[in-house]
Every structure is written in structure tokens, then in C-alpha cells.
VOPAFI-761253 format. One record per atom (N, C-alpha, C, O, CB): residue in three letters; y, z, x; atom name. Coordinates in nm, 2 decimals. Glycine has a CB too. Layout:
% VOPAFI-761253
{"ALA",{Y,Z,X},"CA"},
...
This chain:
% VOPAFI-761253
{"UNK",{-0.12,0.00,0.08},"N"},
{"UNK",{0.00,0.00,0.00},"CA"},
{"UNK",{0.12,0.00,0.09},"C"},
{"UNK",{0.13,0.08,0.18},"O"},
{"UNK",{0.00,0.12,-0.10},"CB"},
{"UNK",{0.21,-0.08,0.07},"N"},
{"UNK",{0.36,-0.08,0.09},"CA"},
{"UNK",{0.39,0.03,0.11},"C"},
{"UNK",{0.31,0.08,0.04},"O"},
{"UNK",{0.44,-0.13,0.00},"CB"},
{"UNK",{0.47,0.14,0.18},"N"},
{"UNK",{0.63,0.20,0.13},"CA"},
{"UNK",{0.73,0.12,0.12},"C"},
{"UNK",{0.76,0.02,0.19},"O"},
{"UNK",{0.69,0.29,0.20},"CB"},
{"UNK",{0.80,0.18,0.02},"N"},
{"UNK",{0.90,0.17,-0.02},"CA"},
{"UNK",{1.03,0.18,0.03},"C"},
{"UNK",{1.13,0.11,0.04},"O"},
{"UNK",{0.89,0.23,-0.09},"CB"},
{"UNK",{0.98,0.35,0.08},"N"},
{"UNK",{1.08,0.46,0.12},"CA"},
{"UNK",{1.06,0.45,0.22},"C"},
{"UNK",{0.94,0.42,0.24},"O"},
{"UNK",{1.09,0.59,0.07},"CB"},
{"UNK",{1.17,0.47,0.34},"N"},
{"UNK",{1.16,0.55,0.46},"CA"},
{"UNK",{1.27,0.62,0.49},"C"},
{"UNK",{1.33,0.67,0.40},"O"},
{"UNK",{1.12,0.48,0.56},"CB"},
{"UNK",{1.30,0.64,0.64},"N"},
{"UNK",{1.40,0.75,0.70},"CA"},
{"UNK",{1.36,0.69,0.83},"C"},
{"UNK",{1.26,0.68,0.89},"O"},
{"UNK",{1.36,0.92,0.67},"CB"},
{"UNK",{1.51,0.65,0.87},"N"},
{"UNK",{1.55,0.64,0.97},"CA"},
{"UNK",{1.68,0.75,1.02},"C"},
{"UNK",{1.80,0.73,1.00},"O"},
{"UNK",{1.58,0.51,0.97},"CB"},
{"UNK",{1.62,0.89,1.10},"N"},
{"UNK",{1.74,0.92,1.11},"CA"},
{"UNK",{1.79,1.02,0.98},"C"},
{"UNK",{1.72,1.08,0.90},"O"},
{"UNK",{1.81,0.80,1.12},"CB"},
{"UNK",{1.89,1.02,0.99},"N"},
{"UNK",{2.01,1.07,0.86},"CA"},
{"UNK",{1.99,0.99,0.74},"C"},
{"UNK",{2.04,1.04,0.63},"O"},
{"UNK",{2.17,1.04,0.90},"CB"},
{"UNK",{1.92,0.86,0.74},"N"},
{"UNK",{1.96,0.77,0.65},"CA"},
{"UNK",{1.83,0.75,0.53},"C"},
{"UNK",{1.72,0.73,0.58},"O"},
{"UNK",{2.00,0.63,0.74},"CB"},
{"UNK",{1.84,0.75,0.46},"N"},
{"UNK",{1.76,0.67,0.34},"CA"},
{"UNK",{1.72,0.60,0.26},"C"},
{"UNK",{1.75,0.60,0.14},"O"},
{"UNK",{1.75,0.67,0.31},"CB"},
{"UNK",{1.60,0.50,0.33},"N"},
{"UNK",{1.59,0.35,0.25},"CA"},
{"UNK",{1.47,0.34,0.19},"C"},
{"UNK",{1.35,0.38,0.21},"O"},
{"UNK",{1.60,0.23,0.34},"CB"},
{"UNK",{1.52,0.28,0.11},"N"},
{"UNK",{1.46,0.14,0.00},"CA"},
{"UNK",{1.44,0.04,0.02},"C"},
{"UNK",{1.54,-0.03,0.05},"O"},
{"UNK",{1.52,0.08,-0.10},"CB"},
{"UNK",{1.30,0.00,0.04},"N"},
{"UNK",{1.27,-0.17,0.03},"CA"},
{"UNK",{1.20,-0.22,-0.05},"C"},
{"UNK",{1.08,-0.20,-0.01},"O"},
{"UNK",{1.22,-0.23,0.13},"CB"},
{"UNK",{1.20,-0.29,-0.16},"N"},
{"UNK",{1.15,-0.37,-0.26},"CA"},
{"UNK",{1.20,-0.51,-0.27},"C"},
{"UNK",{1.32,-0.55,-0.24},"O"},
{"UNK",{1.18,-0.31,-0.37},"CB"},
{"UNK",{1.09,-0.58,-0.32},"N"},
{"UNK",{1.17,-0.71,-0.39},"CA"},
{"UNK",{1.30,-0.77,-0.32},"C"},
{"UNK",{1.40,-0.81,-0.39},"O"},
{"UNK",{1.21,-0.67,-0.53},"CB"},
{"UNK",{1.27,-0.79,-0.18},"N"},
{"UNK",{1.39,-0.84,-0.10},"CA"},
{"UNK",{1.51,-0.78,-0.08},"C"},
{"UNK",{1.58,-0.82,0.00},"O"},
{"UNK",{1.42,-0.95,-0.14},"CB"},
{"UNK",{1.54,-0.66,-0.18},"N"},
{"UNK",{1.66,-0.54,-0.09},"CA"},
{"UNK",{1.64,-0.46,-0.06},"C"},
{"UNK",{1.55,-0.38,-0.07},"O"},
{"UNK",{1.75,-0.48,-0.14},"CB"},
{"UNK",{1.75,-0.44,0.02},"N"},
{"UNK",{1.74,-0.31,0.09},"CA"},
{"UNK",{1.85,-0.21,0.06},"C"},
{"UNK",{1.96,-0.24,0.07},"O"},
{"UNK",{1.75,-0.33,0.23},"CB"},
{"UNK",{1.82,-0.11,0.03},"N"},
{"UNK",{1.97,0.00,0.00},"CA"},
{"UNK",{1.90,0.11,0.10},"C"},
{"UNK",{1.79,0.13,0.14},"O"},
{"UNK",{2.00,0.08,-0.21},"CB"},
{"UNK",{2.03,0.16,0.13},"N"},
{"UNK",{2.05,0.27,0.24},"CA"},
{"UNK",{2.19,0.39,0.20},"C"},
{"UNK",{2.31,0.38,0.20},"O"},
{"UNK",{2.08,0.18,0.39},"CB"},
{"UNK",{2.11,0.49,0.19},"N"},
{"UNK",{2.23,0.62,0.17},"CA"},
{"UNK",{2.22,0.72,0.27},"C"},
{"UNK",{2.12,0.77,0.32},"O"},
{"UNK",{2.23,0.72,0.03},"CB"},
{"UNK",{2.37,0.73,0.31},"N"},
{"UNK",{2.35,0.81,0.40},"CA"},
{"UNK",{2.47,0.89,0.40},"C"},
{"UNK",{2.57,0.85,0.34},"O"},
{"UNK",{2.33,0.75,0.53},"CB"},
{"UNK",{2.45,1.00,0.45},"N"},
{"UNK",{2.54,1.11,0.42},"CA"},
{"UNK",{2.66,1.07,0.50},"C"},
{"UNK",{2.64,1.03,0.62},"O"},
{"UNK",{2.48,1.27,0.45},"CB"},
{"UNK",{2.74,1.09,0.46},"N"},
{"UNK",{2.93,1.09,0.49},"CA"},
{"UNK",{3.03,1.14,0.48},"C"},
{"UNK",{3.14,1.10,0.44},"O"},
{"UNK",{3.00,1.04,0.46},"CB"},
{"UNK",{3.00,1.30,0.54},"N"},
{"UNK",{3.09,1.41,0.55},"CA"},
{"UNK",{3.00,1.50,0.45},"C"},
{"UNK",{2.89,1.49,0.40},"O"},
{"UNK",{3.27,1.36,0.50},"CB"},
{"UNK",{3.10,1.60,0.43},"N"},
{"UNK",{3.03,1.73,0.36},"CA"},
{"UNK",{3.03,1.68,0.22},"C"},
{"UNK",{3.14,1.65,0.16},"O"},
{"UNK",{3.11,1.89,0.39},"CB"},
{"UNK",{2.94,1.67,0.18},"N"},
{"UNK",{2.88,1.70,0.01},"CA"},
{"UNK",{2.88,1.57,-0.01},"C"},
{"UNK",{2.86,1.57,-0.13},"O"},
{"UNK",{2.99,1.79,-0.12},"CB"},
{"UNK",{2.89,1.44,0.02},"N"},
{"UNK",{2.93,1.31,-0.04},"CA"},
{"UNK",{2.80,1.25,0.01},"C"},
{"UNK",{2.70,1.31,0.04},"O"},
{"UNK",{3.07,1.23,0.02},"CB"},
{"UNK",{2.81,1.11,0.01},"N"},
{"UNK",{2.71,0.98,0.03},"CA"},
{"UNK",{2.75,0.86,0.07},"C"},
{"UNK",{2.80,0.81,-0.03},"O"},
{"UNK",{2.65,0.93,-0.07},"CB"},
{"UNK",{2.76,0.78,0.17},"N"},
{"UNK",{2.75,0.70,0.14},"CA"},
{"UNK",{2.59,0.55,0.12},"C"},
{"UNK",{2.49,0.52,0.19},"O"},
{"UNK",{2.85,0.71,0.21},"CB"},
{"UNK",{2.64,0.48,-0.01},"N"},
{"UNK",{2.55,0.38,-0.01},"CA"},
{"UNK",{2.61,0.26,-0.03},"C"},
{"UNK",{2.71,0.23,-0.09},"O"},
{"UNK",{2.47,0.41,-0.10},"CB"},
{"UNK",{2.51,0.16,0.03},"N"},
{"UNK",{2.55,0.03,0.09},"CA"},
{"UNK",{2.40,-0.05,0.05},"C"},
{"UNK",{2.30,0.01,0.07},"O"},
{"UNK",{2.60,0.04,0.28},"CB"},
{"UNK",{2.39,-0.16,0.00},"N"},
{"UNK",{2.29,-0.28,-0.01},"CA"},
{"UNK",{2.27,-0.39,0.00},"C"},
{"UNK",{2.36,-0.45,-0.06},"O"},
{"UNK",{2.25,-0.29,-0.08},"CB"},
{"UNK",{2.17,-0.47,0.06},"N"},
{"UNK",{2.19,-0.58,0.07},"CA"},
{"UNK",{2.05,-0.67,0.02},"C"},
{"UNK",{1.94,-0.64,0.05},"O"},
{"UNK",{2.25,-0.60,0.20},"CB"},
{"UNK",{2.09,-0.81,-0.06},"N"},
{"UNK",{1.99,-0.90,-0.04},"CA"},
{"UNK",{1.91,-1.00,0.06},"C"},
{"UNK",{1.95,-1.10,0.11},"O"},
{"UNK",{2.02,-0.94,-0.09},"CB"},
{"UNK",{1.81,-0.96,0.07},"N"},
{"UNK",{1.73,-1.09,0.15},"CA"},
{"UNK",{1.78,-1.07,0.30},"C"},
{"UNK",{1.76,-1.16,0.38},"O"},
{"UNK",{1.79,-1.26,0.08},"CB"},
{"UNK",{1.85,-0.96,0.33},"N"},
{"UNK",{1.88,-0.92,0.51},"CA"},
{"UNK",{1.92,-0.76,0.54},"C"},
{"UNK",{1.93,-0.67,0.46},"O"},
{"UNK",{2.04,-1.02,0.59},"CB"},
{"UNK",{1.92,-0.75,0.66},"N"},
{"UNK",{1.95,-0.63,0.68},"CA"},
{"UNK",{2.08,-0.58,0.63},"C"},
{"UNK",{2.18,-0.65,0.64},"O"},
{"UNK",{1.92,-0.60,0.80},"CB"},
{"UNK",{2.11,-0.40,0.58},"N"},
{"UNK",{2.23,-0.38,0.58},"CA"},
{"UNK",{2.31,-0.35,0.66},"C"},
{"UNK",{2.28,-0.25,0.73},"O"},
{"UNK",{2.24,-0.33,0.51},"CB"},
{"UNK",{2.46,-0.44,0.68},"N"},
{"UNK",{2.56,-0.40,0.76},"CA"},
{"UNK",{2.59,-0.28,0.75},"C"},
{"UNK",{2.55,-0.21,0.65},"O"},
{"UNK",{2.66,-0.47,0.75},"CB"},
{"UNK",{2.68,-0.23,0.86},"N"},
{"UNK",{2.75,-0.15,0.89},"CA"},
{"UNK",{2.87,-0.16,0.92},"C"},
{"UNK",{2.90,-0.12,1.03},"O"},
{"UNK",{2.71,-0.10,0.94},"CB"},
{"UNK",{2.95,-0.19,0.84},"N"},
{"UNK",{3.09,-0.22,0.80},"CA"},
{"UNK",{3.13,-0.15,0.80},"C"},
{"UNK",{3.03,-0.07,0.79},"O"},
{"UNK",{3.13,-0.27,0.71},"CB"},
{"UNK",{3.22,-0.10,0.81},"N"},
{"UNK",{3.36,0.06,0.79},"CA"},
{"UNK",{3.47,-0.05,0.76},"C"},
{"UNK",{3.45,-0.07,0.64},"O"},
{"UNK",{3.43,0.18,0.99},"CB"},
{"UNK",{3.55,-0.12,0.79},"N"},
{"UNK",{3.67,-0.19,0.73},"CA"},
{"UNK",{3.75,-0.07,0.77},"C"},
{"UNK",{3.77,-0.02,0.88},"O"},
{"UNK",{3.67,-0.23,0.55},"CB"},
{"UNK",{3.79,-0.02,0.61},"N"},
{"UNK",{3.90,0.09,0.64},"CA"},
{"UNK",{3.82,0.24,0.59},"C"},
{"UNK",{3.86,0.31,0.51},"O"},
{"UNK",{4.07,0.07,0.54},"CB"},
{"UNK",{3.71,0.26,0.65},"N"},
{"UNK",{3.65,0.41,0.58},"CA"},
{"UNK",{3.69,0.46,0.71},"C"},
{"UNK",{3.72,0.38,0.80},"O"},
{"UNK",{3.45,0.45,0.53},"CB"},
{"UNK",{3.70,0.61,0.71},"N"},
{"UNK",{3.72,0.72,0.80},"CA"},
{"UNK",{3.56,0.74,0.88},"C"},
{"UNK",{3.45,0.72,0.84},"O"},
{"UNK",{3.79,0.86,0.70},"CB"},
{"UNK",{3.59,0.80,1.00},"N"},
{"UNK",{3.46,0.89,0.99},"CA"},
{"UNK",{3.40,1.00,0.97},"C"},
{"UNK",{3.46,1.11,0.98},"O"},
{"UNK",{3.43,0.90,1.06},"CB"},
{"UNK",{3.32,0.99,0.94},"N"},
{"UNK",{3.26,1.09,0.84},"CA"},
{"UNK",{3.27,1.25,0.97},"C"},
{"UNK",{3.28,1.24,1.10},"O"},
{"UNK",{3.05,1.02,0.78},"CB"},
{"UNK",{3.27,1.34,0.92},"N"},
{"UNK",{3.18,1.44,0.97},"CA"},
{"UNK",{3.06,1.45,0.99},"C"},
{"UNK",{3.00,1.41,0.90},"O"},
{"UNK",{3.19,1.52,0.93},"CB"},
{"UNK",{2.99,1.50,1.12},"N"},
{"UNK",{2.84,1.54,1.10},"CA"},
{"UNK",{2.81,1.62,1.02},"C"},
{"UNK",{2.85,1.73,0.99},"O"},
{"UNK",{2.79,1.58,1.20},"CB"},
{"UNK",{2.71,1.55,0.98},"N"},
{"UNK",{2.63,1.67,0.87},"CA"},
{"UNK",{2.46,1.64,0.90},"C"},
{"UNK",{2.44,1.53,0.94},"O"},
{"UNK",{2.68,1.63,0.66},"CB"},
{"UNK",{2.38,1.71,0.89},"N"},
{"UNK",{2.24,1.68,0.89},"CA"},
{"UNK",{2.17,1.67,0.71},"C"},
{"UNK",{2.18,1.78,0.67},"O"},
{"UNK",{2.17,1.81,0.99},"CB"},
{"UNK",{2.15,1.63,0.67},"N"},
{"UNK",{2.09,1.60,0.52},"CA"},
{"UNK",{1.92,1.62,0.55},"C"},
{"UNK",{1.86,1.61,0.66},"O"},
{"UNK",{2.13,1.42,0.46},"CB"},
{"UNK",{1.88,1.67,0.39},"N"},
{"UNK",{1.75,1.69,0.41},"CA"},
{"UNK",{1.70,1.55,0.35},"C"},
{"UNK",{1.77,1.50,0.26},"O"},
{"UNK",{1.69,1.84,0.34},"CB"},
{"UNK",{1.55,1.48,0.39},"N"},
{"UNK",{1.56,1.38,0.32},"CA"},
{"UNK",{1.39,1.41,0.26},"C"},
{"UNK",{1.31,1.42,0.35},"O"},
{"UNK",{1.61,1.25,0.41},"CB"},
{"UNK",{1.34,1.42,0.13},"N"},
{"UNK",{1.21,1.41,0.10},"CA"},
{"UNK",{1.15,1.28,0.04},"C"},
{"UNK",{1.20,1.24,-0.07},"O"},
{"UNK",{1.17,1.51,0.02},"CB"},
{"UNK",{1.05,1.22,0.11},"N"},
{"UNK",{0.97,1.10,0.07},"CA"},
{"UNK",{0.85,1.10,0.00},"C"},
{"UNK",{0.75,1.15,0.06},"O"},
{"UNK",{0.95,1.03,0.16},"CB"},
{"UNK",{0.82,1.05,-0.13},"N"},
{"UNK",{0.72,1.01,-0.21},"CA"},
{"UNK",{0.70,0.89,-0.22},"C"},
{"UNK",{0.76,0.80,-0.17},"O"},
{"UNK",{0.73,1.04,-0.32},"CB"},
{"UNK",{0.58,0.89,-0.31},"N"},
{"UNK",{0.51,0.74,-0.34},"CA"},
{"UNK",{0.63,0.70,-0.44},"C"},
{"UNK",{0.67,0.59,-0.41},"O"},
{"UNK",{0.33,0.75,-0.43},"CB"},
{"UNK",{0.68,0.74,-0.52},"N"},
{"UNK",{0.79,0.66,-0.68},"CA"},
{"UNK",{0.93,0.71,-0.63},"C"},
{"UNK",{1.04,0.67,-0.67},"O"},
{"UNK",{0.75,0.76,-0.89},"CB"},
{"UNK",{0.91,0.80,-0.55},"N"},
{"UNK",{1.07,0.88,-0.57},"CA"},
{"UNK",{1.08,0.95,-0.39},"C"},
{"UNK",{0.98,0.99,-0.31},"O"},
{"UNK",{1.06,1.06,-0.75},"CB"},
{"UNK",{1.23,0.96,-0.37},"N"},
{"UNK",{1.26,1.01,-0.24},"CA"},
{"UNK",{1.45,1.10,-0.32},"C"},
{"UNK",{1.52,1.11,-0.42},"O"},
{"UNK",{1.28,0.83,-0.08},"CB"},
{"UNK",{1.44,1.14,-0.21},"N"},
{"UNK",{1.59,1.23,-0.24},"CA"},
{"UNK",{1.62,1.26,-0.11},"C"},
{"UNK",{1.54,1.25,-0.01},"O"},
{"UNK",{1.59,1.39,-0.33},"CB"},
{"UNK",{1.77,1.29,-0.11},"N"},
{"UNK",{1.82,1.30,0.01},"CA"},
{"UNK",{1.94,1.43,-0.02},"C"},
{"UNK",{1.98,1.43,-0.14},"O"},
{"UNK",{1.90,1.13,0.07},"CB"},
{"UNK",{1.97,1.50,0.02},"N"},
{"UNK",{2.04,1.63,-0.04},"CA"},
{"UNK",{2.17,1.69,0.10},"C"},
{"UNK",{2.16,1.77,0.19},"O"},
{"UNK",{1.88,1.78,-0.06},"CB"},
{"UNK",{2.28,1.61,0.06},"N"},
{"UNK",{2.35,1.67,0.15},"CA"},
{"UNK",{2.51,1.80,0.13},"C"},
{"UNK",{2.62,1.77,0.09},"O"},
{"UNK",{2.39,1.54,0.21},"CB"},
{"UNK",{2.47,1.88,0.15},"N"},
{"UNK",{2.55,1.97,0.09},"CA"},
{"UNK",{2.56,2.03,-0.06},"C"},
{"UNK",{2.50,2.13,-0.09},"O"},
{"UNK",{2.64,1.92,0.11},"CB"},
{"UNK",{2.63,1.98,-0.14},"N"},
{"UNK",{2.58,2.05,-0.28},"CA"},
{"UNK",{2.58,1.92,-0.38},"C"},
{"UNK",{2.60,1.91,-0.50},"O"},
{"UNK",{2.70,2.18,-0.35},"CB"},
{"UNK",{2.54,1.84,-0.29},"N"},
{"UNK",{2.48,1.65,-0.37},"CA"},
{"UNK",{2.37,1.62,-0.32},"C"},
{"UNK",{2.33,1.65,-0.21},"O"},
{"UNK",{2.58,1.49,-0.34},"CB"},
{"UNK",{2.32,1.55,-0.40},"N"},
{"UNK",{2.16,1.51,-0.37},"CA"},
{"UNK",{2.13,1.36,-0.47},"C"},
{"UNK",{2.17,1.34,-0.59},"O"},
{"UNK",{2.03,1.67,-0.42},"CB"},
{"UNK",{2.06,1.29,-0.39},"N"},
{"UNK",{2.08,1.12,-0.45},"CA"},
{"UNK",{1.90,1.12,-0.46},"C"},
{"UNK",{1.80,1.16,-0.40},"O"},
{"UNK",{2.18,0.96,-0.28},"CB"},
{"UNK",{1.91,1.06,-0.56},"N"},
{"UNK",{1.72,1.06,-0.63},"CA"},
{"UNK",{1.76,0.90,-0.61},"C"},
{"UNK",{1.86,0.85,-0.63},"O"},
{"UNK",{1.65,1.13,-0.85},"CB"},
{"UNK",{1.60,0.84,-0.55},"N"},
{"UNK",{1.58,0.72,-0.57},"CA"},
{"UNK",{1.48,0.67,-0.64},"C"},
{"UNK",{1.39,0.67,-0.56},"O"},
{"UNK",{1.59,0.67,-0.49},"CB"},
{"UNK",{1.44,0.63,-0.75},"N"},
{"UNK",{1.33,0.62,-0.84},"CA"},
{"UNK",{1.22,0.47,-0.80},"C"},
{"UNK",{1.26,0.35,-0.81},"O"},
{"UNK",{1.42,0.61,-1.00},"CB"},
{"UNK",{1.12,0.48,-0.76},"N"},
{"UNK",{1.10,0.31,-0.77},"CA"},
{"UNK",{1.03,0.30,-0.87},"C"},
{"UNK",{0.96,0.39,-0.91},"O"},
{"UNK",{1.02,0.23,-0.67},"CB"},
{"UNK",{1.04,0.18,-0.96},"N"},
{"UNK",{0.97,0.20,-1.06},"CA"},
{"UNK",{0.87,-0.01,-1.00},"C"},
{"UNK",{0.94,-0.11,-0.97},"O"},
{"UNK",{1.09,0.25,-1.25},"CB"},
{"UNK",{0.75,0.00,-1.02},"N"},
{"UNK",{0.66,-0.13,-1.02},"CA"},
{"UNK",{0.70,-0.24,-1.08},"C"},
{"UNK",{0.70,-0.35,-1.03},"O"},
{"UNK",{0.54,-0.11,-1.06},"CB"},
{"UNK",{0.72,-0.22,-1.19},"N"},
{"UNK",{0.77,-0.29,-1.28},"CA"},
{"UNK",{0.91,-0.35,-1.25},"C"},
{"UNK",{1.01,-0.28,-1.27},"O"},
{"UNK",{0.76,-0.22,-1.40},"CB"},
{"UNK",{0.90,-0.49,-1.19},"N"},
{"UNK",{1.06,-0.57,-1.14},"CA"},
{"UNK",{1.09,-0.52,-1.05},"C"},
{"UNK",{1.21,-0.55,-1.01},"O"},
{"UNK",{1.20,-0.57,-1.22},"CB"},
{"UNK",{1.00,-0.41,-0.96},"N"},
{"UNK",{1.00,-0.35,-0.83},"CA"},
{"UNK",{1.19,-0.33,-0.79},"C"},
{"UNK",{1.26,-0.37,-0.70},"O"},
{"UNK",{0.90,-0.47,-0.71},"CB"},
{"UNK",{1.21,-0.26,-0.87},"N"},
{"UNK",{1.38,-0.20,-0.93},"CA"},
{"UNK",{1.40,-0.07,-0.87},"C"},
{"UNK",{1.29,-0.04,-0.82},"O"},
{"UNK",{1.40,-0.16,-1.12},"CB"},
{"UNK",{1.47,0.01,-0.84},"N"},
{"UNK",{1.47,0.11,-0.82},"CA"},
{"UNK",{1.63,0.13,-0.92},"C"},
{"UNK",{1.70,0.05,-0.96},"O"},
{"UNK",{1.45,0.14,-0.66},"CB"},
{"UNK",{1.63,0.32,-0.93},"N"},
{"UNK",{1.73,0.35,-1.00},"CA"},
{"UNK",{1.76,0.49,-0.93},"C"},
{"UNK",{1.68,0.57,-0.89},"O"},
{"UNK",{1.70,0.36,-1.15},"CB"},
{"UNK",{1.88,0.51,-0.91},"N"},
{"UNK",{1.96,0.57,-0.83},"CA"},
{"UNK",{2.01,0.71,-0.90},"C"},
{"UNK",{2.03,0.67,-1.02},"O"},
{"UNK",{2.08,0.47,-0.79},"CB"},
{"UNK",{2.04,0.86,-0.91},"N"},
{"UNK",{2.08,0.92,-0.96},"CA"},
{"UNK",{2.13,1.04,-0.90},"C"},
{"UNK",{2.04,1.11,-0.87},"O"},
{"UNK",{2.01,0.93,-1.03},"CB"},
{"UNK",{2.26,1.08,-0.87},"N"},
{"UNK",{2.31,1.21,-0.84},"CA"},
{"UNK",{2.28,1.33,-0.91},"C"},
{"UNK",{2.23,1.34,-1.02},"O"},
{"UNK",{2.43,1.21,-0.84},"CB"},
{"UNK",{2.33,1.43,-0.81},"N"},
{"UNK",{2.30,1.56,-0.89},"CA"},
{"UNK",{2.38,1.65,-0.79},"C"},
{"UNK",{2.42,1.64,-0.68},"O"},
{"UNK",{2.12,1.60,-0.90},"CB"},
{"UNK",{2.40,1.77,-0.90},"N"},
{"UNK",{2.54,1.84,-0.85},"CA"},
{"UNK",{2.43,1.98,-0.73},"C"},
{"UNK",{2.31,1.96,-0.70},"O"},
{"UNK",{2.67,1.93,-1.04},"CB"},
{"UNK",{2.49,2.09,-0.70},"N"},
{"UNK",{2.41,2.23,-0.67},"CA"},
{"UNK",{2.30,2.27,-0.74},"C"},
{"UNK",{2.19,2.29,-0.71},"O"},
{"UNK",{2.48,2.35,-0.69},"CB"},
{"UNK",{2.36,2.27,-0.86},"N"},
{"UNK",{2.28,2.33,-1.00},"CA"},
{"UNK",{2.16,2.22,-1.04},"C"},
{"UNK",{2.07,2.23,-1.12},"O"},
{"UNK",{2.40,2.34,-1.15},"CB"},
{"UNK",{2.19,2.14,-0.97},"N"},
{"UNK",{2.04,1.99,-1.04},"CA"},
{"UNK",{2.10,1.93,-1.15},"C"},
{"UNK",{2.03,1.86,-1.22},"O"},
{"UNK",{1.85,2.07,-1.12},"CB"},
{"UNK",{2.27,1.96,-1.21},"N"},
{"UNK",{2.27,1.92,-1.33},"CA"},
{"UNK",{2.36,1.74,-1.29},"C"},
{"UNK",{2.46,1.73,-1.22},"O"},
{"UNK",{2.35,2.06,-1.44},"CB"},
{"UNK",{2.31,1.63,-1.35},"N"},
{"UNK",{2.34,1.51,-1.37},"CA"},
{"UNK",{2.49,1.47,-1.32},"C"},
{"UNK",{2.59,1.47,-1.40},"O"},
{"UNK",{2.30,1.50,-1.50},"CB"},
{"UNK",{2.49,1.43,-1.21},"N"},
{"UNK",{2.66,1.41,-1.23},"CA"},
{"UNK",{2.68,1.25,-1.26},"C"},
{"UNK",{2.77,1.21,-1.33},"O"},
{"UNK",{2.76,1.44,-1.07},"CB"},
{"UNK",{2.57,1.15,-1.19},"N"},
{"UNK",{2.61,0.99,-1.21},"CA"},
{"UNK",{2.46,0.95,-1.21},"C"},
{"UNK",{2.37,0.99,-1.14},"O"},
{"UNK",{2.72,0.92,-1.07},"CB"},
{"UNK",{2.45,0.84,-1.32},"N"},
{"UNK",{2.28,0.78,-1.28},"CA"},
{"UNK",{2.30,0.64,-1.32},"C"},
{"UNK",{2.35,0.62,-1.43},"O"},
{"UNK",{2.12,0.88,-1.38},"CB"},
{"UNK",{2.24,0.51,-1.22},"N"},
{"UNK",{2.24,0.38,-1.26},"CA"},
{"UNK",{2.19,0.37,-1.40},"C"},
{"UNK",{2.12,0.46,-1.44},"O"},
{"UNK",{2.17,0.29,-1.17},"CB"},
{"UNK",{2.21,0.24,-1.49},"N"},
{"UNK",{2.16,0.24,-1.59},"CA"},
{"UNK",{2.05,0.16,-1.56},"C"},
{"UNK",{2.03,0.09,-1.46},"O"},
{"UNK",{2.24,0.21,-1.68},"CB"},
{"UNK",{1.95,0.18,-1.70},"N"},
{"UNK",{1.83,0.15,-1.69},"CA"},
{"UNK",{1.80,0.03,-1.67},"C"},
{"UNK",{1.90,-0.04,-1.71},"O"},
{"UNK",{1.77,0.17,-1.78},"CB"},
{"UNK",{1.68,-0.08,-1.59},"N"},
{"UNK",{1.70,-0.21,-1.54},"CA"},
{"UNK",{1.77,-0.26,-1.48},"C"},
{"UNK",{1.79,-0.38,-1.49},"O"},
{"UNK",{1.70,-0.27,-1.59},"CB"},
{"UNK",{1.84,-0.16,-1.38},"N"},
{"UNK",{1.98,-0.21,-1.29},"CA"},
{"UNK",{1.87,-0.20,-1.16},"C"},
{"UNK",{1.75,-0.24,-1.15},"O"},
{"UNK",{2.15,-0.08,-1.30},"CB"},
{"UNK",{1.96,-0.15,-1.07},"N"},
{"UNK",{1.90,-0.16,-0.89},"CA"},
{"UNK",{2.04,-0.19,-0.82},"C"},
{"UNK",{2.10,-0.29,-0.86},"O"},
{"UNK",{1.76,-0.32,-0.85},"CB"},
{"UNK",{2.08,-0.13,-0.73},"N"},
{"UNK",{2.17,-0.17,-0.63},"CA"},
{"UNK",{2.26,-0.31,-0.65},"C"},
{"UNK",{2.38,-0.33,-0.64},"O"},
{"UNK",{2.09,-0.19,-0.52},"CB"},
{"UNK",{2.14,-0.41,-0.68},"N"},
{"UNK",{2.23,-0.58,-0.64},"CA"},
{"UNK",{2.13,-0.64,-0.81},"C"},
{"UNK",{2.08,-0.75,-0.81},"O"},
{"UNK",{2.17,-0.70,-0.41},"CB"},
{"UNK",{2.12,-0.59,-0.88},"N"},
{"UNK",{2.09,-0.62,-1.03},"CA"},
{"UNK",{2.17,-0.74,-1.05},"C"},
{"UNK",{2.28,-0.73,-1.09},"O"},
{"UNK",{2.14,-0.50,-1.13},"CB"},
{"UNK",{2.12,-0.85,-1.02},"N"},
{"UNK",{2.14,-1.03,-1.00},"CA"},
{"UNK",{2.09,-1.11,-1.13},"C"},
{"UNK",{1.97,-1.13,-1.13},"O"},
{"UNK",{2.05,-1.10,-0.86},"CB"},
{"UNK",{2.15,-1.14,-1.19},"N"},
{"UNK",{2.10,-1.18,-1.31},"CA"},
{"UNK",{2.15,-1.33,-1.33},"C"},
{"UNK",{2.12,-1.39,-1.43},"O"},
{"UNK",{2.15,-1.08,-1.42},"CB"},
């Protein structure tokens, strides 16, 4: 079987169905995420700051990984079906702050 998920580092990826998404922590309590089709993802800054170090915890499953930096934590779901994944924050408390909608994915190309 494939993974999905790995960990490079600080960072946490997704590979399905020709994308790739990557989150990685960017200063205290935040994320950043970045995706790309059909290649690897850049590392662009443009005009972002640099982040602070922070170390993030990162746990990997067969359907699902999380990455937990400070009092945010990013769920990545894979689901087989259109080999999609769905994305979801969460505050200290575990309670819901932002979650992709259903049948989406990073670069959801229609």
C-alpha cells in the first residue's frame, strides 16, 4: 500500500492523485499551507516574514495525520474515494475553528 502521509522534518505531506500539500508550522500557533499539481511544492515567501522556530508534533495514520503547533492543530483526512483529502483546524480545546468543504482537496479542479 501507498502512503499518503509523510513527514519531512517540521512539515506535513499529502500525496494523492498527483498533489501534493504541505503544512508547516509558521511561528507560534499558526500554519502555513501551500499545494501543488502534478510537481513538487515551492517555496515561495514573496512578501511572508519569517516565521519563528517552533517544533510541532506531527501524528501519522493510514486515513488521517495531524500536525499540532501551539494551540492549533491541522487534521488531514484521506478519503479513497477521488483519493481527496480534507483539511480541518482545531483550536486548544479540539473545538472546530475552519474545515474544507466536502469533495474539495487543496487544488479541487473542476
Amino acid at each position: 500500500m501507498i502512503k499518503v502521509f509523510t513527514q519531512d522534518g517540521n512539515q506535513l505531506i499529502w500525496r494523492s492523485n498527483g498533489e501534493t500539500l504541505v503544512i508547516i508550522p509558521w511561528g507560534e500557533n499558526s500554519f502555513r499551507v501551500r499545494s501543488a499539481m502534478m510537481r513538487e511544492v515551492e517555496d515561495t515567501r514573496h512578501s511572508l516574514l519569517e516565521p519563528t522556530p517552533c517544533q510541532a508534533e506531527i501524528a501519522l495514520g493510514e486515513k488521517e495525520a495531524s500536525i499540532r503547533n501551539g494551540n492549533i492543530t491541522a487534521v488531514i483526512r484521506h478519503f479513497d474515494w477521488g483519493m481527496k483529502s480534507q483539511i480541518s483546524f482545531y483550536n486548544q480545546r479540539g473545538d472546530p475553528l475552519l474545515r474544507e468543504c466536502d469533495g474539495g482537496g487543496a487544488l479541487n479542479v473542476t
